[in-house]
C-alpha positions as CSV (number, residue, x, y, z in Angstrom):
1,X,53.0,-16.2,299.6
2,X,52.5,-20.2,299.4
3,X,55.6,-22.5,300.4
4,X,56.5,-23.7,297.7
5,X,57.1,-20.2,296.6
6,X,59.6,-19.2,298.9
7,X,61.2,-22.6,299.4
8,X,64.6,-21.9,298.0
9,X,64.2,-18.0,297.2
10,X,67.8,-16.8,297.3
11,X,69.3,-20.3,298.3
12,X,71.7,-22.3,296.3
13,X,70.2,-24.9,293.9
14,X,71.4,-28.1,292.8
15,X,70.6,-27.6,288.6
16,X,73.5,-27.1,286.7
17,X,73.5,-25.6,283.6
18,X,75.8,-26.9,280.9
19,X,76.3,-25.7,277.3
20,X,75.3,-27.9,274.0
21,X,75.1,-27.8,270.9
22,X,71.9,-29.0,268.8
23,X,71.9,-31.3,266.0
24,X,70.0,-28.6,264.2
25,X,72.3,-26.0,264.5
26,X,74.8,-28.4,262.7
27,X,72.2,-28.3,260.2
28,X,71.5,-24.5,259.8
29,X,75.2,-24.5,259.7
30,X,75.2,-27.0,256.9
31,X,72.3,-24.7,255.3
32,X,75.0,-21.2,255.6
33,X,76.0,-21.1,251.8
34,X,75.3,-18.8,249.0
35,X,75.9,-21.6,245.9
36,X,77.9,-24.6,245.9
37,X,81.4,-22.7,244.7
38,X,81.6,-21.8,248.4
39,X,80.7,-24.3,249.6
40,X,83.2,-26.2,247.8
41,X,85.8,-23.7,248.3
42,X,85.8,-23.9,252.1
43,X,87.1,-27.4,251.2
44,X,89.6,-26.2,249.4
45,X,90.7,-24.1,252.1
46,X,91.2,-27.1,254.5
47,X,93.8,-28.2,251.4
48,X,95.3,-25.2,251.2
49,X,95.9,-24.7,254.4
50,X,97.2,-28.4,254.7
51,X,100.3,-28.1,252.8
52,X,103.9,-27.8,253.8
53,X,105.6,-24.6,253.8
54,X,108.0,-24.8,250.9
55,X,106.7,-27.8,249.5
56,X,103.9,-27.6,246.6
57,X,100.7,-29.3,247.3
58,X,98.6,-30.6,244.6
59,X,95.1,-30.2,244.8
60,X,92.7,-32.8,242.9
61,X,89.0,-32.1,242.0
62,X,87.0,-34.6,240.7
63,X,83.4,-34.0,239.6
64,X,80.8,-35.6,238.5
65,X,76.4,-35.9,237.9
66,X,76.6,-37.4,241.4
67,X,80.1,-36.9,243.8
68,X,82.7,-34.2,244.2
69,X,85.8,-35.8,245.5
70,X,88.6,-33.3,246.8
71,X,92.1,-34.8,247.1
72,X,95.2,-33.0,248.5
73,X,98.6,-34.6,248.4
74,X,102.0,-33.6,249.4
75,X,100.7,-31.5,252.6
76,X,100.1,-32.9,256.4
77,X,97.5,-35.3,255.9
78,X,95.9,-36.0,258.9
79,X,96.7,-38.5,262.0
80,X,93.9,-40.3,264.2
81,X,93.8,-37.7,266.4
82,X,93.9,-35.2,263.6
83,X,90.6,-36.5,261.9
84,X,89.2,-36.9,265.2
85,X,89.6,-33.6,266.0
86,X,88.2,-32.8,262.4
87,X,84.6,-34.0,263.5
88,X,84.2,-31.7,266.4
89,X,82.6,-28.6,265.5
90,X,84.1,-25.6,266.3
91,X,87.5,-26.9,266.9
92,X,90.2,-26.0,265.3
93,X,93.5,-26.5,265.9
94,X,94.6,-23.7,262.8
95,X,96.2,-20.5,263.7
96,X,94.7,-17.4,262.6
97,X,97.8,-17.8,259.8
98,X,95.7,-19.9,258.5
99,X,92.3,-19.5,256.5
100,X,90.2,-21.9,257.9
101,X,90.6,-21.4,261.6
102,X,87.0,-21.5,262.5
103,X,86.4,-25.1,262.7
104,X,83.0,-25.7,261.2
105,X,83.5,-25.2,257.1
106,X,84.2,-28.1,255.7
107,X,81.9,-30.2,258.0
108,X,79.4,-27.9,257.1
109,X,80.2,-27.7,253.2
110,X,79.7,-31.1,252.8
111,X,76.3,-31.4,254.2
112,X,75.3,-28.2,252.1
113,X,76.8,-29.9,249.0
114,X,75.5,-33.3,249.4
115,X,73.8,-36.7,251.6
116,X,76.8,-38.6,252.0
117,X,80.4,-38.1,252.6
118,X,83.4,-40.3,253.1
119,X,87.2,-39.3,254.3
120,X,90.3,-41.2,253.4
121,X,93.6,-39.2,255.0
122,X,97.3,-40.5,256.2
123,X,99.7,-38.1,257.9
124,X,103.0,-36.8,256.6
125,X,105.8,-39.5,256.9
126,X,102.9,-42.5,258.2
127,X,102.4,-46.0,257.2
128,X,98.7,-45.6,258.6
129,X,95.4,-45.0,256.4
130,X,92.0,-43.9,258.2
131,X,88.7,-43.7,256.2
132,X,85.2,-42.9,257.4
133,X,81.8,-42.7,255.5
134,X,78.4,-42.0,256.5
135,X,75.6,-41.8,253.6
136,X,73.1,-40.0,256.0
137,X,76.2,-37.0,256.8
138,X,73.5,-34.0,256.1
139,X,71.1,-35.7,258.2
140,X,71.0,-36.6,262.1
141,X,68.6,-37.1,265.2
142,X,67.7,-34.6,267.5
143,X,70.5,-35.3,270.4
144,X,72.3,-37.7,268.6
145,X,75.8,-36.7,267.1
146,X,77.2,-38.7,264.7
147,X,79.9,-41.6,265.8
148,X,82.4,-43.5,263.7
149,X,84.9,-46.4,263.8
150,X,87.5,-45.8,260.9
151,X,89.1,-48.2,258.6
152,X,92.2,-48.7,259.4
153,X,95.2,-50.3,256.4
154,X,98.5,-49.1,254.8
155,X,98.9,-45.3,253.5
156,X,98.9,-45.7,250.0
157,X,102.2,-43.2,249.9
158,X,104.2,-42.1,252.5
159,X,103.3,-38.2,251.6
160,X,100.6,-37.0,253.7
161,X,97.2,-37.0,252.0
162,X,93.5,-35.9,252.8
163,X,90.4,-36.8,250.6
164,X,87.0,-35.9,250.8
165,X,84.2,-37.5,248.9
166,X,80.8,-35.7,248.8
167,X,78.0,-38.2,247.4
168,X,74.8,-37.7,246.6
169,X,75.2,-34.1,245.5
170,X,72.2,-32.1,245.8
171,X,73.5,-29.5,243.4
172,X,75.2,-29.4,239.7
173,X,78.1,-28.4,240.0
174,X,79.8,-26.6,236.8
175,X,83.2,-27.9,236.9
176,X,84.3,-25.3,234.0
177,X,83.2,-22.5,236.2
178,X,84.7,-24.4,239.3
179,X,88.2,-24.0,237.7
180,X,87.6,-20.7,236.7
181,X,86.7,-19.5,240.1
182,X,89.5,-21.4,241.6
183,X,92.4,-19.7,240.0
184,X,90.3,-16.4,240.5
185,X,90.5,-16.9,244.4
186,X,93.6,-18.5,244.9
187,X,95.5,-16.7,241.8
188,X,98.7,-16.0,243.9
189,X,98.7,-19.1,245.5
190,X,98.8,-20.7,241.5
191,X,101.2,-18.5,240.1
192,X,103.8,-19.0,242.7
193,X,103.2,-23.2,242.8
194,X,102.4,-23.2,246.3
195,X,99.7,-25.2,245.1
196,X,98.8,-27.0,241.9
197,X,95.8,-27.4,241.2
198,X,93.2,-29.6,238.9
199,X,89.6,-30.0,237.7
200,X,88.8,-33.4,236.1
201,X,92.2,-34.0,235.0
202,X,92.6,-30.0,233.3
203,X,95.0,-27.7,235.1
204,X,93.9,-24.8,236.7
205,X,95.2,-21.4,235.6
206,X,95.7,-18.6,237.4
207,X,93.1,-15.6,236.3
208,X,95.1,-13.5,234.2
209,X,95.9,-9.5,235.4
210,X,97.5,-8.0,232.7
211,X,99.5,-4.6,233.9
212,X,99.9,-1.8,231.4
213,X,104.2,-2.2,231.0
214,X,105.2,-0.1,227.9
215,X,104.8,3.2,229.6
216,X,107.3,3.9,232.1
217,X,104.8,6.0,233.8
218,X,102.2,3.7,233.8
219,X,104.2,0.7,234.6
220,X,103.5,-1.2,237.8
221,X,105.2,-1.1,241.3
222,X,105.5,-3.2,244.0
223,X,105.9,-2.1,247.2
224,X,105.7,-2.5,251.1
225,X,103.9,-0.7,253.4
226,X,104.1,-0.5,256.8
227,X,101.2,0.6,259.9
228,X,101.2,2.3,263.3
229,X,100.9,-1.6,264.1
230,X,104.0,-2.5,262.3
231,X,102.6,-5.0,260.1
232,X,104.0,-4.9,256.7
233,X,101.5,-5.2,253.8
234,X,103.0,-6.4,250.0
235,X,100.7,-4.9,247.6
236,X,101.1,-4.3,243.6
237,X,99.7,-1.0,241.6
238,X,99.3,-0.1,238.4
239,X,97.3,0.3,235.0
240,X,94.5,-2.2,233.5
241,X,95.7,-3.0,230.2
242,X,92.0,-2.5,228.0
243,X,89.9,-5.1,227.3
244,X,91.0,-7.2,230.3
245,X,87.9,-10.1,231.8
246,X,89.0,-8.5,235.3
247,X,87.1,-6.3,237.1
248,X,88.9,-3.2,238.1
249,X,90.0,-1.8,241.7
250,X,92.5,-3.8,244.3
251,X,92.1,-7.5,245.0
252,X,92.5,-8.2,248.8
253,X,93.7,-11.5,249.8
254,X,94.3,-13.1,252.7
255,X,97.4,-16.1,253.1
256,X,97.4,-15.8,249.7
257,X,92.8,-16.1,249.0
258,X,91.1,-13.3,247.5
259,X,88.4,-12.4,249.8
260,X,87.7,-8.9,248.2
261,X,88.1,-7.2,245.1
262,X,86.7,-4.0,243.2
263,X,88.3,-2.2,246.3
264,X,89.2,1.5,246.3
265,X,90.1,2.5,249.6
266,X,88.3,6.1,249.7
267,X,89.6,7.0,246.0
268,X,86.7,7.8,243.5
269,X,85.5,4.4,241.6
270,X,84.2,3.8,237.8
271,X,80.9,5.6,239.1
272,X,82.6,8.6,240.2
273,X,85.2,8.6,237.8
274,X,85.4,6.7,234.7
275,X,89.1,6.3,234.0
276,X,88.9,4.5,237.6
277,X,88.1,1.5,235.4
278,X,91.8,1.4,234.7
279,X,93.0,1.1,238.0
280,X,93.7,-2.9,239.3
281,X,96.4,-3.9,242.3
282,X,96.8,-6.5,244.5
283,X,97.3,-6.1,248.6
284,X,98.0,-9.3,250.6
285,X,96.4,-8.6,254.3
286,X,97.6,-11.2,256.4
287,X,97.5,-9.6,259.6
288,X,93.6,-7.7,259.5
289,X,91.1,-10.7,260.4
290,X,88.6,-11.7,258.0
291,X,84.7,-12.9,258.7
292,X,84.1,-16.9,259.6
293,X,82.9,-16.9,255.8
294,X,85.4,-15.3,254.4
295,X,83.3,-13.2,252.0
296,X,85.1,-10.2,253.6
297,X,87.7,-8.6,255.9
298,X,86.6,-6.9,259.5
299,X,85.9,-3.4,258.6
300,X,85.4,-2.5,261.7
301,X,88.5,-4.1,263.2
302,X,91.9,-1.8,263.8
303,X,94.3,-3.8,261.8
304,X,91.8,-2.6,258.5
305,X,91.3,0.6,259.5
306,X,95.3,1.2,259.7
307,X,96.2,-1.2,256.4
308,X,93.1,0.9,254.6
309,X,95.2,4.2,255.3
310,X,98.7,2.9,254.2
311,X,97.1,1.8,250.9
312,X,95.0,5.2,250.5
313,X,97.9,7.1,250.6
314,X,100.1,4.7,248.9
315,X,97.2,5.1,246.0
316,X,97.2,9.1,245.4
317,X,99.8,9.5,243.0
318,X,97.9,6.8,240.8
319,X,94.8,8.3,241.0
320,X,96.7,11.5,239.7
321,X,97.9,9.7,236.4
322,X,94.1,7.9,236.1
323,X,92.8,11.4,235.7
324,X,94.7,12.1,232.8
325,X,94.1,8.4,231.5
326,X,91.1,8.6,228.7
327,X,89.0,5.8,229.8
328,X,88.4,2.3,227.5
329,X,84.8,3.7,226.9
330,X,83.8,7.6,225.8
331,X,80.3,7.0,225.2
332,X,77.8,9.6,225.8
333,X,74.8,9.1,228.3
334,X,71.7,10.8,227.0
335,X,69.3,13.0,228.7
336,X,66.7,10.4,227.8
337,X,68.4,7.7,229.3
338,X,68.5,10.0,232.6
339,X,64.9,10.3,232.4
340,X,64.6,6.8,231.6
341,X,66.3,5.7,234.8
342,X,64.0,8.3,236.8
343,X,60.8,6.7,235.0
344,X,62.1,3.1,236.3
345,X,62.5,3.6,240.2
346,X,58.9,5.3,239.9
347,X,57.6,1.8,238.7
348,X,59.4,0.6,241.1
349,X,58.2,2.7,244.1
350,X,54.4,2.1,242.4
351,X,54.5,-1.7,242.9
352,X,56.3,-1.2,245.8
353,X,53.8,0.5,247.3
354,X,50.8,-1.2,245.8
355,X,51.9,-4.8,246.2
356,X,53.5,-4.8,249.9
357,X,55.9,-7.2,248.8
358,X,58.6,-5.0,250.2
359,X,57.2,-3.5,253.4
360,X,58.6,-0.1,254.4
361,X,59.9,-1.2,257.8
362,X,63.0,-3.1,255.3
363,X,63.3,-0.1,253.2
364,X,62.9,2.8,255.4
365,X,63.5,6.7,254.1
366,X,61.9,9.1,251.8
367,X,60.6,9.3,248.0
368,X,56.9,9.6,246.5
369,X,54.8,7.3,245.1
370,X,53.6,7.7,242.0
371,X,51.3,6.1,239.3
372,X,53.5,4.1,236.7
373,X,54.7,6.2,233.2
374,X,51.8,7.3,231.1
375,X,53.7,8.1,227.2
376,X,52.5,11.6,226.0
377,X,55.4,11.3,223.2
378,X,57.9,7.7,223.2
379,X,61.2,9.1,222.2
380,X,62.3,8.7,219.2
381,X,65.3,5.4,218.0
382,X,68.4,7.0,218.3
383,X,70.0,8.4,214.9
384,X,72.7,6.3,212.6
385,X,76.0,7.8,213.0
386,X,77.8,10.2,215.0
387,X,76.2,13.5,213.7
388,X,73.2,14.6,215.4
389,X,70.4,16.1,213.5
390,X,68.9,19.7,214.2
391,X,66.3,17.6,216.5
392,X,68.8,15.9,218.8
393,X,67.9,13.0,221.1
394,X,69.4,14.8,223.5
395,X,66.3,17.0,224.2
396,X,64.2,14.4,224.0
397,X,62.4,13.2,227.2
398,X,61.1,9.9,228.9
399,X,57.3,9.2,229.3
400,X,56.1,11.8,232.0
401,X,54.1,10.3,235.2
402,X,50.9,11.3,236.7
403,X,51.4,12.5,240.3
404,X,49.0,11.3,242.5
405,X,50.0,12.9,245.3
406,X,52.2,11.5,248.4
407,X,50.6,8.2,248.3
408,X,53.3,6.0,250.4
409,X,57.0,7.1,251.1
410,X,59.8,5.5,250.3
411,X,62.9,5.3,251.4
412,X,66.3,3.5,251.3
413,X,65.1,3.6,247.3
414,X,68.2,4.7,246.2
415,X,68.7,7.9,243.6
416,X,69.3,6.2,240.0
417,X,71.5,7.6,237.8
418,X,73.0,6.3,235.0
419,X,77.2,6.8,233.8
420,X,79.2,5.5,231.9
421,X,81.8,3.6,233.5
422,X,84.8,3.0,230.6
423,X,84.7,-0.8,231.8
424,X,82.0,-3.9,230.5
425,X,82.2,-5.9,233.5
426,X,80.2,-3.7,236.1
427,X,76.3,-3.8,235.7
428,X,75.9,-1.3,238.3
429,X,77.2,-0.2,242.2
430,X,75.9,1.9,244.5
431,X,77.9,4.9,245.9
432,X,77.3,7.4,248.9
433,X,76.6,11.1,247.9
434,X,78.8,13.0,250.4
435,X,76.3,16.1,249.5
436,X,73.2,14.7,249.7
437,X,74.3,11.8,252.6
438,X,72.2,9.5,250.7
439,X,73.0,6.4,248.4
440,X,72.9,6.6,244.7
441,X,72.4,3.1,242.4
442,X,74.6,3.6,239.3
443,X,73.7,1.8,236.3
444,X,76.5,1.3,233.9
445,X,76.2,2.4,230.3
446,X,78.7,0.0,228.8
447,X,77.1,-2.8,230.1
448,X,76.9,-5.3,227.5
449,X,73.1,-5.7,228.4
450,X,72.4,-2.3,228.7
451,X,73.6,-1.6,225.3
452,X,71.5,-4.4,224.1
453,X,68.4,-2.9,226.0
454,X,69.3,0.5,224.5
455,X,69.4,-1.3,220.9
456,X,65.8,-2.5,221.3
457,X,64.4,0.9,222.1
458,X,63.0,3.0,225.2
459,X,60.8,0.3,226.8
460,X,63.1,-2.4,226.9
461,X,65.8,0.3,228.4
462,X,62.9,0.9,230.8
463,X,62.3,-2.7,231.9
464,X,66.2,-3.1,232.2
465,X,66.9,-0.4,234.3
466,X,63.8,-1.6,236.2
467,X,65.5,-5.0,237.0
468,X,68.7,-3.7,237.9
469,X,67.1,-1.3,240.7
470,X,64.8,-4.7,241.5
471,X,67.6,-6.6,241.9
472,X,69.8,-4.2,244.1
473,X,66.7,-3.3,246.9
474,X,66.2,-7.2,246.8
475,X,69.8,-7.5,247.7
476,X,69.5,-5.5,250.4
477,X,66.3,-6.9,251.5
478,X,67.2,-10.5,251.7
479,X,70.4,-10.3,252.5
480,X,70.4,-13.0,255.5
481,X,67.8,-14.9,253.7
482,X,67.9,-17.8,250.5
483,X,68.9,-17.2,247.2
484,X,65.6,-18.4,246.6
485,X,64.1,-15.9,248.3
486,X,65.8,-13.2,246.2
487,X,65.2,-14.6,243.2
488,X,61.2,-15.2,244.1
489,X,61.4,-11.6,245.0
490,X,63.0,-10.2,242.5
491,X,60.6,-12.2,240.2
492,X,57.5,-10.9,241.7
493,X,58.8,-7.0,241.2
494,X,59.6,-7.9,237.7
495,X,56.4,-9.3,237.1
496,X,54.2,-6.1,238.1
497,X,56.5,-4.3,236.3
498,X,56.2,-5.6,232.6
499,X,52.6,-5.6,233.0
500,X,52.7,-2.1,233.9
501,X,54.8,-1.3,230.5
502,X,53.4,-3.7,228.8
503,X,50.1,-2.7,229.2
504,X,51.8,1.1,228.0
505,X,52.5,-0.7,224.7
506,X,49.3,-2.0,224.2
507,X,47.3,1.3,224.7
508,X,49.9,3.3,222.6
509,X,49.3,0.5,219.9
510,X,45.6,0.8,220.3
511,X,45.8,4.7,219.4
512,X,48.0,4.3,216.5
């Protein structure tokens, strides 16, 4: 072995190793958002989380073809060492009472959002203004992190105050569906005036959840439960009153956020049980720790599993009076429209497994490939009125497929089945079949698309129900990935499908 081998084998060594962060893992950070409404509400949660307990704090959103400007007033503001703090990622001085206690969203937001940003903020009670701006924020030298001397003049009131100004916005922002979304997510937060809040000027409402109160029976409760832990958890039960633009099951907040909804804590949903579709609460669950992005709670954490169990069992006696409960919707789903579905995830698995675009190391498990529908008879359009003739559509069936033989297996494809749900707002969910221990894709019936589809006639039900099990596997597939990704994906799916039935068409036209 030469010298320099064994020089310092096994001796101490004068390197030292020290920890750093890149300038582009700032910018994969900055790069970490769905769309632009989370972006911009991890700004908002620095506001919320701002303001003074007992004191409303009014939050002002400005938008325009070019800036955002977010403006709280009435909370802590921030100090010089406060906005100091602000720039250094991953600090945070929050608690975990807090929502933003990660210390890298709304750095991060604004470089996602736009090029330039500028902060204006006093503290609660100062004389003493500080304001920043950097035009380059979403852009920075490998090794070099961002410096900056601040403005200093007079506060313009002595309330605290903290303003963000995003410019050169990469994005459009919708501010109609900005509000909209705002007093969705922070509806408790509204309706008690913790916070007020406004978009260009117009107020922002709280999303309306309109409880069935007539029937005693059905009226709603409030209650408190408690865990092993002894954490007490406010929640609200009771009926959907029809018709509502609110998507069934219990809304899970967080110091008063929504980060979940359409929750049913081990009770049958819509797929399982129609008159589920009735069911809406709200659980506040301060104490079980949600994920840095707050899209959800820590499923795997204690705290869930124990607040999970208190609201299951709190839930059974309404599950008992939703199964007498006749749900909003009654319609009946066809065999045809069974058949339908079947035909669609085989032109699915087909250009699956002709095209590679999905390999079957992302979508493992088991199911046939097939050669795309081949019509021997298209079923016929569905009868006027509610009386079915002697030759009911009921018997009818879809276009049959040509087996082929196991060509390629497929897996993770999910069983497709289609139900009504008693409830327009759900296009479709996927549910675990305790029998079977596999997954099943539920397309709802009372979708206002699907009944559209349904209007048009068998192939354009077909193509639908394609999309929707496109746009599920898709989901699953790119999950870590773009939203341009999905949507190029789910594009390229979509195209090999309507050539496959539109090609169909064309040959059945040719024989007629």
């Amino acid at each position: 072995m030469s010298p320099e081998r064994t020089a310092h084998q096994g001796q101490p060594h004068d390197l030292v190793i020290r920890e750093e962060i890149s300038t582009r893992a700032i910018e994969a950070l900055m790069a970490n958002y769905r769309d632009s409404q989370q972006a911009i509400l991890d700004l908002v949660d620095n506001a919320v989380d701002n303001r003074i307990e007992g004191k409303p704090s009014t939050i002002r959103i400005r938008v325009s073809k070019d800036e955002i400007t977010i403006t709280n007033t009435g909370g802590k503001g921030l100090n010089s060492e406060g906005l100091t703090n602000y720039f250094k990622w991953g600090h945070s001085e929050k608690t975990d009472a807090e929502i933003g206690q990660f210390g890298v969203g709304g750095k991060a937001a604004m470089g996602f959002l736009g090029r330039g940003m500028e902060i204006t903020c006093s503290a609660d009670g100062s004389d003493t203004e500080y304001h920043v701006e950097d035009i380059s924020w979403e852009s920075r030298s490998e090794g070099s992190l961002k410096e900056f001397t601040p403005e200093v003049k007079r506060a313009e009131s002595e309330d605290g105050y903290f303003r963000v100004k995003v410019t050169g916005l990469k994005r459009v922002i919708n501010s109609q569906a900005l509000a909209t979304k705002i007093g969705d997510i922070y509806r408790p937060l509204l309706l008690d005036r913790s916070i007020i809040a406004t978009v260009n000027g117009k107020p922002v409402e709280p999303v309306s959840v309109n409880y069935v109160e007539g029937n005693p029976e059905l009226k709603s409760q409030k209650y408190k439960l408690g865990t092993r832990f002894g954490d007490e958890i406010e929640a609200e039960f009771g009926i959907l009153q029809p018709n509502q633009r609110v998507k069934p099951g219990i809304r899970c907040y967080y110091r008063g956020r929504l980060i979940e909804s359409e929750q049913f804590f081990g009770h049958p949903g819509p797929a399982q049980l129609a008159g589920s579709s009735r069911l809406i609460g709200e659980v506040h669950l301060d104490n079980v720790p949600v994920i840095p992005n707050k899209s959800s709670f820590i499923h795997s954490s204690l705290e869930w599993e124990q607040a999970s169990r208190a609201i299951h069992n709190a839930l059974n006696p309404w599950m008992e009076k939703i199964e007498k409960l006749r749900p909003d919707s009654s319609v009946n789903v066809e065999r045809y429209e069974k058949d339908l579905a079947r035909n669609a995830k085989r032109i699915i698995e087909h250009v699956l497994s002709e095209s590679g675009i999905i390999t079957k190391a992302l979508l493992p498990g088991g199911s046939i490939g097939r050669l795309p529908a081949e019509d021997q008879e298209s079923p016929r359009p569905n009868p006027k009125g509610t009386h079915k003739s002697p030759k009911s559509i009921e018997g009818r069936t879809a276009p049959k497929l040509q087996a082929r033989g196991e060509t390629k297996r497929w897996g993770a494809m999910h069983q497709v089945d289609i139900v009504s749900m008693g409830n327009d707002q759900i296009r479709s969910v996927v549910i675990d079949d305790e029998k079977t221990r596999r997954k099943i894709l539920i397309i709802n019936s009372d979708y206002p698309l699907y009944k559209a589809n349904k209007k048009l006639g068998p192939e354009a039900q077909e193509l639908y129900m394609a999309e929707t099990i496109a746009a599920e596997i898709c989901r699953l597939v790119t999950k870590d990935r773009s939203v341009e990704d999905y949507i190029e994906m789910v594009n390229e799916i979509m195209g090999d499908c309507g050539r496959i039935i539109g090609s169909r068409i064309t040959r059945r036209n040719a024989r007629n």
